[in-house]
Every structure is written in C-alpha cells, then in structure tokens.
C-alpha angles and dihedrals in degrees: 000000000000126000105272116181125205089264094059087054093054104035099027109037101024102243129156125232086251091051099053095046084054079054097046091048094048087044087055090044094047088043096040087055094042091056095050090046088052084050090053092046093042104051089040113126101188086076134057122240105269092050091047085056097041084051090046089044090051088050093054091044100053093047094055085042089056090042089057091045099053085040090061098035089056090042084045090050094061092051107105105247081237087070113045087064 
C-alpha cells in the first residue's frame, strides 16, 4: 500500500475529517490486537523459531490486508451507485 496522507484522503479520495478519524481508530484496534497476537506466536515454545516468525509475518500481513480493506470499502462507500454500473 502506498503512503496516503490525510490530504490524500480529503482531497483525493473525498473523506471527511469524521470519516477518517473512524479510519484511524479501526487502524489502532486492527494494529493493538496484531501486536498482542505477534507477542503469543512469538513466545510460544511449542514451535521452533522460523515457525514462530512465519506465524508473526502472516499476522502483520492480515492486519494491513484488513487496513486496506477498510480503507477501500470506506473510499467505495462514497462512489455514487450510478457510477459503479
């Protein structure tokens, strides 16, 4: 994903200033609970380093993957219906 600023967000994309702090929060939630689930995978004893690493990788990669998403769906929400067709 490419660095967006929060002008991009307002001038690009079209976002209010309330709709990018709902962004911004659900960014910090996704991003909390991704650091505390690389914690888990990485102090787990049951698995050998690279595994604990590989666990760690696929947790930072769903939660950007959920960031875009919610980033898209938001930018997708303020598309006229007319326009979609």
């Amino acid at each position: 994903m490419p660095d967006i600023t929060r002008n991009d967000l307002t001038k690009v994309y079209g976002l209010s200033d309330v709709e990018i702090e709902s962004l911004d929060k659900e960014s910090q939630n996704i991003l909390g609970k991704t650091i505390m689930m690389i914690d888990v995978a990485l102090r787990d004893e049951d698995e050998d380093c690279s595994s604990r690493i590989e666990t760690a990788l696929n947790f930072i990669h769903m939660a950007m993957t959920l960031i875009e998403e919610n980033l898209e769906s938001m930018v997708n929400s303020k598309i006229p219906k007319e326009q979609l067709n």
